[in-house]
N, C-alpha and C positions, 0 to 999 in steps of 0.2 A: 453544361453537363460534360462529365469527363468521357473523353473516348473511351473505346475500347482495349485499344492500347497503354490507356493511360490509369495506371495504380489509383485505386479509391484512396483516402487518408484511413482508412481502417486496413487494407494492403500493405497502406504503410507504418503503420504502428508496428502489425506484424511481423514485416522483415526488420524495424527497428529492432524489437522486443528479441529475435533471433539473435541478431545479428550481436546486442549489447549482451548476449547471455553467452556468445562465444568469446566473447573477447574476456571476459569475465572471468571465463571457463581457463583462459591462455592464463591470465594476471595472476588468480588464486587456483592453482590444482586443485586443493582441498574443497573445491567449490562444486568441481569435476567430480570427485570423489561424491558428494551428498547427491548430484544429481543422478546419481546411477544410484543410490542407497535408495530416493523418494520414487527411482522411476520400478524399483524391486518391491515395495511393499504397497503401491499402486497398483504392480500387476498381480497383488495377491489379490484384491478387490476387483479386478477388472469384468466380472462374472455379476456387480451388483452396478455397474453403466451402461448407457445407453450409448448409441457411437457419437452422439452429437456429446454427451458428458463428457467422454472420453476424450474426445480434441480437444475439448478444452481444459481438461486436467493437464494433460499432455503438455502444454503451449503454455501455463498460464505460469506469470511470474509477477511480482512485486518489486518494486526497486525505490528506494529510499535514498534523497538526494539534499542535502543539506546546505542552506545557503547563507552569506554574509551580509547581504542589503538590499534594501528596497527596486535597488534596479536589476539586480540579478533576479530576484522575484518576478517582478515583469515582465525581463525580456522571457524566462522561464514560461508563463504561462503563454505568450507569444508562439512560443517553442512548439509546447504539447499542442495546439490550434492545429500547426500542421497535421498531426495526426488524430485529429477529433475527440481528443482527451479535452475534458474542461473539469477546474474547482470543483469540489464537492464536500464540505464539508469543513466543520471548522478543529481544530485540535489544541488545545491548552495544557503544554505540559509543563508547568509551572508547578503543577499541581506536583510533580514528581520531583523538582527542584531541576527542572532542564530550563535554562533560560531560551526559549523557543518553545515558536507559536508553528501551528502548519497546517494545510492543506491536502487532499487528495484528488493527484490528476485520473482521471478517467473517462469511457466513452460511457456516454449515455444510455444509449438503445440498448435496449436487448438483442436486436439482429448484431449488433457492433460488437458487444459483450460474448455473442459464439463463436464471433470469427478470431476474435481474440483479446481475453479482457484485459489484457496489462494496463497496470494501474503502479502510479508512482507517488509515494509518501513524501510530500517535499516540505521542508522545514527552513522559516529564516529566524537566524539568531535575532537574539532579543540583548543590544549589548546595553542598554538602559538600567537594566536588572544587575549591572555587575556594581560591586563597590568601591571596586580602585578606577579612581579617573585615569590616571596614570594609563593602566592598561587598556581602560577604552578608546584613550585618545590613540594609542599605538595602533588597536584594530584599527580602527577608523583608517587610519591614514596608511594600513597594508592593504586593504578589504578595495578602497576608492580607488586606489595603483593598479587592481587588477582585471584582468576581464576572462573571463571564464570560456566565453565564445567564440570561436575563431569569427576573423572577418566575413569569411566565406558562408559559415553558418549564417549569419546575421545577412548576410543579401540575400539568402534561400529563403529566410524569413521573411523580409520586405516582400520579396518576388510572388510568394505564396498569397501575402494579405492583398495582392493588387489585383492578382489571377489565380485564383484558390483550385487550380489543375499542375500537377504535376505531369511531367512525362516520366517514365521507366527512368531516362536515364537522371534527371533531376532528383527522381526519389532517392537513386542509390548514391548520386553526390550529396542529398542534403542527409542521409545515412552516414557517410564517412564522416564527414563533417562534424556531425551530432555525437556520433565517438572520439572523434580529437577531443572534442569539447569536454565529454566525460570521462576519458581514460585519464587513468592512476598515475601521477611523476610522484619517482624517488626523492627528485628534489625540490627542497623547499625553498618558497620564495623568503623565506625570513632566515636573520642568525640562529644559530642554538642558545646565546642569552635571552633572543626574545619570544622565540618558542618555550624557553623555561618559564617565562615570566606570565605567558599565556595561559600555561599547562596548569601553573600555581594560582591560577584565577578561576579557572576548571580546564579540565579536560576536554569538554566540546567546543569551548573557544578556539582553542589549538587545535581543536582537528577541524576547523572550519574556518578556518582565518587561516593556516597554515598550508593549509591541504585539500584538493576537492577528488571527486569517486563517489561511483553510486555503490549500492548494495541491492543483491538480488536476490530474491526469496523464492525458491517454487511452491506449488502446494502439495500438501500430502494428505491421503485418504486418511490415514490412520496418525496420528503425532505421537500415541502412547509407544506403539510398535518401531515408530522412528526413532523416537529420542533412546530406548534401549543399544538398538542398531548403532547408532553411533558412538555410546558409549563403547558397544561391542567391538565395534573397528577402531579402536583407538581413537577417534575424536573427541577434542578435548571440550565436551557440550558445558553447558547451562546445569547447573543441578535441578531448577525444577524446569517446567513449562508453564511458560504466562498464560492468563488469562483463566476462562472458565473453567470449571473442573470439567473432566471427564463422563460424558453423558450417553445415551442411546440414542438422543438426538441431539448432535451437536448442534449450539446458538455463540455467534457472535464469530469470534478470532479466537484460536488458539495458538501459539509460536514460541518455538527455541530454536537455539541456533550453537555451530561452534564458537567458542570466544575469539577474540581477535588476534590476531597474526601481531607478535612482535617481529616489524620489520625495523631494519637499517635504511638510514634515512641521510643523504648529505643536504647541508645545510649553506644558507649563502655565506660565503666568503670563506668556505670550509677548503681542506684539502682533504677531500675523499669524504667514506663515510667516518660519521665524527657520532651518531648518535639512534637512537631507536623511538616508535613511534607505531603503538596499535591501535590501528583504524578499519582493515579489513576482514570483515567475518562472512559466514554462511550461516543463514537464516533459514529457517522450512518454515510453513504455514498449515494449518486444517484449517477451513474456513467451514462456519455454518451458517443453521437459519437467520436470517435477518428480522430484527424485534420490529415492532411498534413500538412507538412512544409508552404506550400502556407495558408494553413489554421490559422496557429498555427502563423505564422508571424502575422496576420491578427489581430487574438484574441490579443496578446501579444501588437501592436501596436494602438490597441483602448484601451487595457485597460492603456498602459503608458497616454495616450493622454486622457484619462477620470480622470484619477489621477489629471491633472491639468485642470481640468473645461473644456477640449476643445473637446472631442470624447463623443460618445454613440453607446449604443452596438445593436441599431437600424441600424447600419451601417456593422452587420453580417447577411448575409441572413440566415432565418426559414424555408425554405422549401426545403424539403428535395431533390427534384428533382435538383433545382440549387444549393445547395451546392454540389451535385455530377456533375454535369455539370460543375461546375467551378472550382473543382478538389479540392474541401475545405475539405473535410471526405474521409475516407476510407470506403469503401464497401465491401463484398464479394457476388460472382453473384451465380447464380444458372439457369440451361433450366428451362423454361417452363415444368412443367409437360406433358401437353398437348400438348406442339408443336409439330409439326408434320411434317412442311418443314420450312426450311429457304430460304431469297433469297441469291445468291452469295453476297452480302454486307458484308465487315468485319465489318460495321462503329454502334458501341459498344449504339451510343444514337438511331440511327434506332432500334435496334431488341429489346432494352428495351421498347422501342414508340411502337413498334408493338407487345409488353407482350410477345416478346419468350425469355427473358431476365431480370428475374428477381434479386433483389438486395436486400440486409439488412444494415445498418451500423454497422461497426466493432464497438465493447467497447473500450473506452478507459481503459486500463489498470493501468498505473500511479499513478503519486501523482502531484499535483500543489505546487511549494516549494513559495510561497506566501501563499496557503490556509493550508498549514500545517504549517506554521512557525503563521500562526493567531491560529489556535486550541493551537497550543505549547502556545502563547503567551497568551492567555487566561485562561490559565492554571499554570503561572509562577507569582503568587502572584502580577498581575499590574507590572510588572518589563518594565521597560523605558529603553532600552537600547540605548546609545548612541554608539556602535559601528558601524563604518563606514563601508560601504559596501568596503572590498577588493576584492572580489572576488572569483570566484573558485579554486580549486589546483586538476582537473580532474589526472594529472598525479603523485600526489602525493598520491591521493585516489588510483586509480590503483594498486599503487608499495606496500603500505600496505594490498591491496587487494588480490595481487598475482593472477591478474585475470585481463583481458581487458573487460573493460564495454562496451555491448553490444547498440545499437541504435535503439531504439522502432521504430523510423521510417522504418528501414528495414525490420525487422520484419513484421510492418504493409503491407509493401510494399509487401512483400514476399507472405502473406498471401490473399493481393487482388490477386495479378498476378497468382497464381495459383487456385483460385477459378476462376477465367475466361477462364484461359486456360482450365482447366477441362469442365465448361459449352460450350464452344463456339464446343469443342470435342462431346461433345453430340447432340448438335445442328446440329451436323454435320452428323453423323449416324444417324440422323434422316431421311435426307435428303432422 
């Protein structure tokens, strides 16, 4: 058990999560600039949070990290271990023509998820799906040349899986470390012939083979109010906002961002800068309820059936009571403060009818691989891609993963079922 002295791995997400949103903050102004836009119409809401919400609105960020092979994958999830982030979830975005599959690093616990829930979108290319050998063979052979992790990160790594206790100072080395590893270079490891040649295969090839950096998203209470704001201060946003429409109770993700930064880029064997390359943006987030399966069917099969003219998503109930009634959202319960007796009824919609049985909707945690595969695509110079939807390769993600991907839904599951069980326990000693 860790000392007193000695940083939890949720401590240390924490100070990661800080620490990668300042450097972020130095890399991209414009990034600066949104987080004082989300931290301004946050605090126009700030009157409908509780203070334990409020930290974590405050804190919480998203980061989106893009990889090239099966062993940066790994050592990857190796990584997030130190800070008690694990797999959650599988993503196919094939479906959108991005050749990449991906996962979502996160902590588990709900006590984990207050103290701060950063969560990272990580994605490895799928260079299988491209058509020209030629250029796969090229990836191949930049991608295996490189290593993303310094030395020093990679022994903090061993050192942690052998003695899973950090000291202060170990946590702030394997911190620096972790940002060498993720900080932005101007330069790129490849020519400018072969970054064209990349670029003309897709866009995310070249900026993943060429180029590494995360992407940081805060969240925002309101996204409708956001994305005006931005336009309003001159940022050059998204014309719409991904995902679900605009509701009284937000469900799922909702996310725009400004488009990406044409930056000046020198290239190997260059003299100077020789060429340009946009990869870096600013993302915002609303995050809502989180579906059930029953739920999540639902959403999923109106938005197929609106894609061809024939659904509307007036056909998802808004209120909050019948989306728990009909088993659409997850919740977690709490006693009445005040209750005092219950009757013998187990029956869960009685004692909420009668307030000794209170509720909140769980967050969805996630990503939507439609509404992120639109961000990506908004961001990949108009690129059209004509790849055919194949499919997922959940098992082939795995085995490079060295890790079984875990199922949000059980989690979610997990985490109603024992917030009731705990309440109904109380309810009960009241008696």
């Amino acid at each position: 058990m860790a000392s007193p002295k000695s940083p939890t791995p949720d401590d240390v997400r924490a100070m990661f999560a800080a620490a990668l949103s300042d450097m972020y903050r130095k890399e991209v102004p414009l990034y600066g600039d949104l987080l004082e836009l989300v931290a301004d119409i946050n605090n126009q809401h700030s009157n409908e949070l509780s203070r334990e919400s409020h930290h974590r609105i405050e804190v919480e960020r998203h980061g989106a990290i893009r990889l090239g092979t099966a062993e940066e994958l790994f050592t990857m999830r190796r990584f997030f271990a130190v800070m008690d982030m694990h797999p959650v979830g599988y993503y196919d975005l094939t479906v959108a023509g991005l050749p990449v599959h991906a996962t979502c690093f996160r902590p588990l616990t709900t006590k984990s998820l207050a103290q701060n829930p950063f969560r990272v979108f990580t994605s490895l290319l799928r260079l299988d799906l491209l058509d020209d050998l030629d250029v796969i063979a090229k990836a191949k052979e930049i991608l295996a040349r490189r290593q993303i992790f310094t030395p020093r990160c990679l022994e903090m790594i061993q050192a942690f899986e052998s003695r899973p206790i950090l000291s202060q100072f170990e946590a702030e080395d394997f911190i620096q470390e972790a940002l060498e590893t993720l900080r932005w270079h101007q330069t790129s490891t490849v020519d400018l012939e072969t970054y064209q040649a990349l670029q003309k295969a897709h866009p995310l090839v070249a900026d993943v083979v060429c180029f590494r950096g995360p992407h940081l998203t805060p969240r925002v209470l309101d996204i409708e109010a956001a994305h005006v704001e931005m336009q309003r201060r001159g940022m050059q946003a998204k014309k719409d906002v991904e995902g679900p429409p605009a509701r009284k109770n937000p469900i799922l993700l909702r996310q725009t961002s400004f488009l990406a930064l044409q930056e000046r880029i020198s290239f190997l064997n260059s003299q100077g800068h020789d060429g340009k390359h946009r990869a870096r943006f600013g993302e915002i987030e609303q995050r809502g309820m989180a579906l059930t399966p029953k739920g999540r069917s639902l959403y999923d099969d109106i938005s197929s059936r609106k894609q061809r003219g024939i659904g509307s998503f007036d056909e998802f109930p808004d209120d909050l009571e019948t989306l728990r009634q009909k088993g659409l959202i997850y919740v977690s319960y709490s006693a009445a403060p005040d209750a005092i007796t219950v009757s013998d009824a187990r029956d869960i919609d009685e004692l909420v009818e009668a307030q000794l049985l209170r509720y909140t909707p769980i967050t969805y945690e996630y990503f939507l691989p439609a509404s992120a595969a639109g961000i990506s695509n908004s961001n990949l110079d108009e690129h059209k891609s004509t790849q055919p939807h194949v499919g997922g390769d959940r098992k082939g993600f795995e085995k490079a993963l060295g890790w079984e991907v875990r199922s949000e839904f059980e989690l979610y599951e997990k985490m109603e079922r024992y917030s009731l069980e705990e309440s109904l326990a109380v309810l009960s000693r009241k008696r």
